[in-house]
OpenMM code with the backbone's topology and positions (N, CA, C; nanometers):
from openmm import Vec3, app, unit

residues = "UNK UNK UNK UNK UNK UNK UNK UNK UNK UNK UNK UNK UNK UNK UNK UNK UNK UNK UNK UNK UNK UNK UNK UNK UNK UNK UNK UNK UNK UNK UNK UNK UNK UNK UNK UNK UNK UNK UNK UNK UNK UNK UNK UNK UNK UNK UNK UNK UNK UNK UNK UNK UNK UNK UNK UNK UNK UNK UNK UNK UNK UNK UNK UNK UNK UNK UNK UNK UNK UNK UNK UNK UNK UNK UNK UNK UNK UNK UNK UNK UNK UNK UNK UNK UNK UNK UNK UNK UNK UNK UNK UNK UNK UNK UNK UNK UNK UNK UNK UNK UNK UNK UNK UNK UNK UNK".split()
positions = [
    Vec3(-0.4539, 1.1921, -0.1390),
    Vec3(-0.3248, 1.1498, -0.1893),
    Vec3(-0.2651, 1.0462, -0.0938),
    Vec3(-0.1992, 0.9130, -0.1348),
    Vec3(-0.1573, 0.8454, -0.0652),
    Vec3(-0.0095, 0.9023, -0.0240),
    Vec3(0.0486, 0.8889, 0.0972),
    Vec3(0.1686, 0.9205, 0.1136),
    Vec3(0.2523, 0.7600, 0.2063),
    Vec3(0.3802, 0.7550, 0.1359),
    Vec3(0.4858, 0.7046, 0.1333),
    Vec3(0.5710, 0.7337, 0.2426),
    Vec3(0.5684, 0.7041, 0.3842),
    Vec3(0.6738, 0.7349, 0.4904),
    Vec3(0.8036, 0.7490, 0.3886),
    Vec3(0.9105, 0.8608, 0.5102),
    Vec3(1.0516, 0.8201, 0.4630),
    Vec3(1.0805, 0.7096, 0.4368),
    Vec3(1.0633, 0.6059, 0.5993),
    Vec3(1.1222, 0.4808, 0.6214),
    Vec3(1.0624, 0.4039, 0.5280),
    Vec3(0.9303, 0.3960, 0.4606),
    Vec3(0.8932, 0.3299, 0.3631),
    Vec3(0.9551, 0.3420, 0.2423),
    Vec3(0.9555, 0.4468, 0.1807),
    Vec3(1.0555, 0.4865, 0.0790),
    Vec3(1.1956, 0.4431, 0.0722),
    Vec3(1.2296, 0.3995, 0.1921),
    Vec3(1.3757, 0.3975, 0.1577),
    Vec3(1.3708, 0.2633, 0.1574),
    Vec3(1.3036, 0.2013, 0.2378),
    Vec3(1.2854, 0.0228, 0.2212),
    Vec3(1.2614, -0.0193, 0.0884),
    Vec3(1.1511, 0.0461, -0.0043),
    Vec3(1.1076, 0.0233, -0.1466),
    Vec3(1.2537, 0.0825, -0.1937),
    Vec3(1.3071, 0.2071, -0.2155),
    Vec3(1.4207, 0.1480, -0.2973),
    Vec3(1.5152, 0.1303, -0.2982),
    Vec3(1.5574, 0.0465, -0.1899),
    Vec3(1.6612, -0.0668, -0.1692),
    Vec3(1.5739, -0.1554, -0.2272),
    Vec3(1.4763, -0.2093, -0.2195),
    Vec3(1.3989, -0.3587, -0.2589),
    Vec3(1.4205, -0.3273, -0.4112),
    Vec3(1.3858, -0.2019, -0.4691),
    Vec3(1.3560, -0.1898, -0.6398),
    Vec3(1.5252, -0.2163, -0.6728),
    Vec3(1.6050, -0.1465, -0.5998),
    Vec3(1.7613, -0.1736, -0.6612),
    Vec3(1.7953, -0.3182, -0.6004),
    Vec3(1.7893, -0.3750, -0.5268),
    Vec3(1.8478, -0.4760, -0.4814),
    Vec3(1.7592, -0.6173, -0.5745),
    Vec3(1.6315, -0.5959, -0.6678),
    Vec3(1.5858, -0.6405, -0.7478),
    Vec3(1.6158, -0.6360, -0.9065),
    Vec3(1.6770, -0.5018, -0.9051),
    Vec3(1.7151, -0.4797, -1.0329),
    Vec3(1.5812, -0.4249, -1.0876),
    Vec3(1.4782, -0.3385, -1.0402),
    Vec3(1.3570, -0.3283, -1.0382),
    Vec3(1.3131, -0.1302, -1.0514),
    Vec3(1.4561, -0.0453, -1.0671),
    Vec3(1.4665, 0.0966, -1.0213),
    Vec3(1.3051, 0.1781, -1.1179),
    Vec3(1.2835, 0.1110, -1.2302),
    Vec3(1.1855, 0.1665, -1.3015),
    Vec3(1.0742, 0.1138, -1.3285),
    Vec3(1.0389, 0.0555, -1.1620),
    Vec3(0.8868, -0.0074, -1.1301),
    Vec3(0.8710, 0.1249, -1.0538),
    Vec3(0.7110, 0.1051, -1.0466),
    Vec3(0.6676, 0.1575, -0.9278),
    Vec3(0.5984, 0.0529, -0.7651),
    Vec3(0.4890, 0.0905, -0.7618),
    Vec3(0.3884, 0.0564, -0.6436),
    Vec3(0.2678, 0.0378, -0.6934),
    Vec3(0.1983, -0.0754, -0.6999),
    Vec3(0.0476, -0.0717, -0.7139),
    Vec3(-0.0272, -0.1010, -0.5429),
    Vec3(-0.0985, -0.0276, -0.5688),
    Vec3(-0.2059, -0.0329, -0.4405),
    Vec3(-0.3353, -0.1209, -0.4815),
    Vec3(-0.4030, -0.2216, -0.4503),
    Vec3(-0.5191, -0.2974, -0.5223),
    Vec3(-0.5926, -0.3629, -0.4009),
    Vec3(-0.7232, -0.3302, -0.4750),
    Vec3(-0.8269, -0.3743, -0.3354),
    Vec3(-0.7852, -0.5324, -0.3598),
    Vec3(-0.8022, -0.6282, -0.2488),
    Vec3(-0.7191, -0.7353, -0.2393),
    Vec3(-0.8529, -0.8567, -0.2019),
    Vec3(-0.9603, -0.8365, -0.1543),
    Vec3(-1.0508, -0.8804, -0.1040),
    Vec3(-1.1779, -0.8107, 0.0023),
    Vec3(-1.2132, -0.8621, 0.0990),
    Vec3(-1.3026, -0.8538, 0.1686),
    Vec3(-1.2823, -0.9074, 0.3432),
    Vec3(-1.2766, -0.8306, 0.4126),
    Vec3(-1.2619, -0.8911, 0.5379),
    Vec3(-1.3404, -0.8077, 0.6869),
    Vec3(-1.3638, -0.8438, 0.7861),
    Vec3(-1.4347, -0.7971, 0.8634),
    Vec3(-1.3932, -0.6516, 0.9086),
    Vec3(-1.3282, -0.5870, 0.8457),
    Vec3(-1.3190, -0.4904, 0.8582),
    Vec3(-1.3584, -0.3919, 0.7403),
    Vec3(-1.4034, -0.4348, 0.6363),
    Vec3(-1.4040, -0.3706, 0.5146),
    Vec3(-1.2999, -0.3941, 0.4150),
    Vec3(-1.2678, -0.3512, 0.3039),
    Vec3(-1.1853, -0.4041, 0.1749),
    Vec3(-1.0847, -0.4054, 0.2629),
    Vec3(-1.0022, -0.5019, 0.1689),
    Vec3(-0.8479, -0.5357, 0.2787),
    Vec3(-0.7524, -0.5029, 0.1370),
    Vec3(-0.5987, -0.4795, 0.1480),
    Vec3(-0.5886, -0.3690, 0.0107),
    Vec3(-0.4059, -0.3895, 0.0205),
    Vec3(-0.3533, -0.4415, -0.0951),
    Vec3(-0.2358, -0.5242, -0.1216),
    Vec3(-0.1841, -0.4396, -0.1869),
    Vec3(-0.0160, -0.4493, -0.1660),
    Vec3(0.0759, -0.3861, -0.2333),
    Vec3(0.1522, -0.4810, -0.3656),
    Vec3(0.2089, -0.4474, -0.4253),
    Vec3(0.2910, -0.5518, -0.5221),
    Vec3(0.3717, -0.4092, -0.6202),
    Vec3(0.5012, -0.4933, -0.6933),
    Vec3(0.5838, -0.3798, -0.7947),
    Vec3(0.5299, -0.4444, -0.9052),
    Vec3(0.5322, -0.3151, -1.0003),
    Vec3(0.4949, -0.3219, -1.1200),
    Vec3(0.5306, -0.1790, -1.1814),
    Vec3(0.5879, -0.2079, -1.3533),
    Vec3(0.6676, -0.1795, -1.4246),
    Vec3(0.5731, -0.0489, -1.4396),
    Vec3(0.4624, -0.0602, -1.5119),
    Vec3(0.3806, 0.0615, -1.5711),
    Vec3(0.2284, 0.0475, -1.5089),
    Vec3(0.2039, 0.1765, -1.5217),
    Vec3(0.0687, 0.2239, -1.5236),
    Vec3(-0.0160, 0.1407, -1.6370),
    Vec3(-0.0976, 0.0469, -1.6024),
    Vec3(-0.2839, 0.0199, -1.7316),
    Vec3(-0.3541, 0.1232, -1.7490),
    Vec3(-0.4024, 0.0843, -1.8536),
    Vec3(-0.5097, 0.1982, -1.9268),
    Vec3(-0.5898, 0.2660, -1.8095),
    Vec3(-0.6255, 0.1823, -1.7189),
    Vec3(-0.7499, 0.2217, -1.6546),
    Vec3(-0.6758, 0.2570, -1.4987),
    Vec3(-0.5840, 0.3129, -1.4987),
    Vec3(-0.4955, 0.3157, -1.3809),
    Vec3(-0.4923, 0.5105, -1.3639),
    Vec3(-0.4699, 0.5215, -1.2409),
    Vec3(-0.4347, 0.6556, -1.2172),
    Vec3(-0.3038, 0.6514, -1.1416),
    Vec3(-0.2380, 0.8069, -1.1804),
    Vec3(-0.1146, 0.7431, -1.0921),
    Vec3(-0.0503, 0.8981, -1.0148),
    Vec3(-0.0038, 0.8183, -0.9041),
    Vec3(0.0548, 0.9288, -0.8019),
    Vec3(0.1617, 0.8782, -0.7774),
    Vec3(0.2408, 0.9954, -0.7098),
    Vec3(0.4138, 0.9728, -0.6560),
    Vec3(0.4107, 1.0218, -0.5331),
    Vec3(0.4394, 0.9886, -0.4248),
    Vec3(0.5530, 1.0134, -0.3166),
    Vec3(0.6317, 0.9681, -0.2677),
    Vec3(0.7460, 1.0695, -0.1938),
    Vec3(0.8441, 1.0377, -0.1403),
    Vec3(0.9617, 0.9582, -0.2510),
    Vec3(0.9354, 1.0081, -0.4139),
    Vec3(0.9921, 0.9693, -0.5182),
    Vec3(0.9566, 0.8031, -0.5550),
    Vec3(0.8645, 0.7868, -0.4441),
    Vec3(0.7757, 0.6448, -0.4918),
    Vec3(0.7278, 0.6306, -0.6338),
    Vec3(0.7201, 0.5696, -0.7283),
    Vec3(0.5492, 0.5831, -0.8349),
    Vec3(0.4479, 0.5384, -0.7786),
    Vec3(0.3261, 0.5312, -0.7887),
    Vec3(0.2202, 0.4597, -0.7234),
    Vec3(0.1205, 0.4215, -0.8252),
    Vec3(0.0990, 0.2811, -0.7982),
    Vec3(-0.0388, 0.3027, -0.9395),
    Vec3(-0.1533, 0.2541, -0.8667),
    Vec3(-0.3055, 0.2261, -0.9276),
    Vec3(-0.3877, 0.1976, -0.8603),
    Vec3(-0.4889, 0.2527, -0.9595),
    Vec3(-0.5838, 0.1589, -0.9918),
    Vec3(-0.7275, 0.1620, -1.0408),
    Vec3(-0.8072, 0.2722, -1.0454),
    Vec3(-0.8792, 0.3437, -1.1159),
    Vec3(-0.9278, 0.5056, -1.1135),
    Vec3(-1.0242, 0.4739, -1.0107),
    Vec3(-1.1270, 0.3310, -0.9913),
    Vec3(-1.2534, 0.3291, -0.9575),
    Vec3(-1.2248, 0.3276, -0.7598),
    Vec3(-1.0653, 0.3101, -0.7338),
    Vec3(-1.0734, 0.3022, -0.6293),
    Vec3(-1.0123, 0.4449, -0.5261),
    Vec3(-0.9426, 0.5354, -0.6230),
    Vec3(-0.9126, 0.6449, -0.5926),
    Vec3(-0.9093, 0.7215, -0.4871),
    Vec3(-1.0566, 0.7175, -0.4588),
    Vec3(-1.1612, 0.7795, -0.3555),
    Vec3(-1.1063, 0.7623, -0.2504),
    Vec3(-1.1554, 0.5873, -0.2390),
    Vec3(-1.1306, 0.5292, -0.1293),
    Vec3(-0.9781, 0.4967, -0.0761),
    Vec3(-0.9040, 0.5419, -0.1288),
    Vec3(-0.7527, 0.5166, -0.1047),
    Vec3(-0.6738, 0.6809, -0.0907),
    Vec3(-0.7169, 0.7928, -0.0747),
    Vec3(-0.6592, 0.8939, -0.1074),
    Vec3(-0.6072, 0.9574, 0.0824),
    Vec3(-0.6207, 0.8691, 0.1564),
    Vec3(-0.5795, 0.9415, 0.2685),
    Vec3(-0.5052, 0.8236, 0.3690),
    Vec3(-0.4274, 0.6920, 0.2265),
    Vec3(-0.3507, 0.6072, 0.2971),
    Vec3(-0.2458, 0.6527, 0.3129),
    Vec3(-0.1638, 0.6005, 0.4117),
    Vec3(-0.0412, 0.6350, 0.5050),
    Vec3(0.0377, 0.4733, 0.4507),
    Vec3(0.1700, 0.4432, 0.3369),
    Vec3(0.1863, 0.3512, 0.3560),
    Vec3(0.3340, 0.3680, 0.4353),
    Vec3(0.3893, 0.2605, 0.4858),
    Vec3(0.5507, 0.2470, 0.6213),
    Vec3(0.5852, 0.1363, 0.6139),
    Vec3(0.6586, 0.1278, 0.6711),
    Vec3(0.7842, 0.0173, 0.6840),
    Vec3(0.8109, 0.0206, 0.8566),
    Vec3(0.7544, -0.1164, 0.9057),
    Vec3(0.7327, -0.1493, 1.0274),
    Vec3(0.8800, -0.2452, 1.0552),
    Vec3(0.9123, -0.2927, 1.1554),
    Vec3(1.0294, -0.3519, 1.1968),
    Vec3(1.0358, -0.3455, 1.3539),
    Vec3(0.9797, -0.4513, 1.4160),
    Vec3(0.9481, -0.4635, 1.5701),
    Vec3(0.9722, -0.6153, 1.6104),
    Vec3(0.9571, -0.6743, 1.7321),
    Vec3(0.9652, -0.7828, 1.7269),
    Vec3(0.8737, -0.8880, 1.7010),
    Vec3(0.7544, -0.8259, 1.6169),
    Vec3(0.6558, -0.9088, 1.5629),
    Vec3(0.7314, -0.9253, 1.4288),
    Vec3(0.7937, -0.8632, 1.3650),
    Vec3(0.8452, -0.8869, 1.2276),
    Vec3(0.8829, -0.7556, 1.1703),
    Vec3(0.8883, -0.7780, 1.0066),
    Vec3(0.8754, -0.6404, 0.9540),
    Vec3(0.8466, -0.6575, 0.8158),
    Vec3(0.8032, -0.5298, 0.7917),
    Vec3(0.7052, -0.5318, 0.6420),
    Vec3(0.6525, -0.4074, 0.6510),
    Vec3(0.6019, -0.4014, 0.5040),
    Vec3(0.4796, -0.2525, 0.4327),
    Vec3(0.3485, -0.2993, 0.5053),
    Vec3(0.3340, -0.1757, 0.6323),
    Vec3(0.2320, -0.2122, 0.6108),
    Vec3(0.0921, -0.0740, 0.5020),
    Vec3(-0.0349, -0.0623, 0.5284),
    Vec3(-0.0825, 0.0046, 0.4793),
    Vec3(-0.1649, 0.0822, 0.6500),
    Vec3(-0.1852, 0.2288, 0.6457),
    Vec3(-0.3165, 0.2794, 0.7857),
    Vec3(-0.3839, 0.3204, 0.7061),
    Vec3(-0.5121, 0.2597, 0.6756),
    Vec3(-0.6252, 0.3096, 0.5809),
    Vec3(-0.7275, 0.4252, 0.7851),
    Vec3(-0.7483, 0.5180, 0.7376),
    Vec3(-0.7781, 0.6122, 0.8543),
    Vec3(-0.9568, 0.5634, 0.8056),
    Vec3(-0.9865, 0.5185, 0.7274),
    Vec3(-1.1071, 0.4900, 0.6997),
    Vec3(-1.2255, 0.3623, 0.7327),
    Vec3(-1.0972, 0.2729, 0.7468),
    Vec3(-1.1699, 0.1422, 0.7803),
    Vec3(-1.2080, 0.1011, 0.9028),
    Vec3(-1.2919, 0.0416, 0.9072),
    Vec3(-1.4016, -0.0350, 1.0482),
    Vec3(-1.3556, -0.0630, 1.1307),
    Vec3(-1.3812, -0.0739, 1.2432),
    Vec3(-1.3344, -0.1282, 1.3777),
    Vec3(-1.4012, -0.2674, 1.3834),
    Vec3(-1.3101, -0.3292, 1.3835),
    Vec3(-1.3424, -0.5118, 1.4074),
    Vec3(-1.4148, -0.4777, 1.5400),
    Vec3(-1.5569, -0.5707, 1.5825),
    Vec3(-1.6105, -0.6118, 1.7022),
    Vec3(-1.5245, -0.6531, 1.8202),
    Vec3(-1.5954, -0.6837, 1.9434),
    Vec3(-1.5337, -0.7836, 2.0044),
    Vec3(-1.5597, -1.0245, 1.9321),
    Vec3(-1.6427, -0.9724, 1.8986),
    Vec3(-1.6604, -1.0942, 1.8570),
    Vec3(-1.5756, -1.1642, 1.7102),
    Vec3(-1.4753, -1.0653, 1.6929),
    Vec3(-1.4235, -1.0691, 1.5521),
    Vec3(-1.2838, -1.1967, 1.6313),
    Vec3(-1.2921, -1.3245, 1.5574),
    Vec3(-1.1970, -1.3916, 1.5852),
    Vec3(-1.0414, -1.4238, 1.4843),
    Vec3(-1.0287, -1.3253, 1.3764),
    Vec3(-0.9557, -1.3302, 1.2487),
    Vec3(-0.9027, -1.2206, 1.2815),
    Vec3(-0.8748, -1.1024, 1.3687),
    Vec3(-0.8020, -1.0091, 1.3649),
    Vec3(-0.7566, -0.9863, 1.4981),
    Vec3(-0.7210, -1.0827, 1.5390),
    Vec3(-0.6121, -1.0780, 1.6740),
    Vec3(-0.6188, -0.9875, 1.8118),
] * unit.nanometer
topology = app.Topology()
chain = topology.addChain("A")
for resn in residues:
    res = topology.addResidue(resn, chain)
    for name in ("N", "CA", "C"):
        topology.addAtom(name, app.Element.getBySymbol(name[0]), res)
């Protein structure tokens, strides 16, 4: 099951009300490919697709693809705010450890 920090939750809905957006949810979607393994994007959206499965926390909705399920069921998503910036991010507990030779992930 993916879970939704407080602080994430409360960032999403201020963003859904301050959008005019209260009866979207969250899609989770594999996003590409990167040296660490799938790299995996957030975006709002209104309803669940046919081919969608769907979970809630923290009074979040969440949607996301049946085929990726698996691989997404033990994300942690939050709401970061430091002096690098701030944003959603995603802790997938699953993905690769970049090398030392990896020059794209800082």
């Amino acid at each position: 099951m993916i879970e939704i920090t407080d602080t994430a939750a409360a960032e999403l809905k201020e963003l859904l009300e301050k959008e005019k957006k209260n009866d979207h949810g969250l899609r989770v979607f594999a996003a590409g490919m990167g040296c660490s393994g799938v790299q995996y994007g957030l975006t709002l959206e209104k309803a669940a697709k046919d081919d969608d499965a769907v979970s809630e926390s923290n009074g979040i909705k969440i949607f996301f693809k049946k085929d990726i399920q698996e691989d997404i069921e033990e994300f942690k998503i939050d709401f970061i705010d430091n002096e690098y910036g701030k944003g959603f991010v995603i802790d997938n507990p699953h993905a690769a450890k970049c090398g030392s030779g990896c020059s794209s992930c800082g």
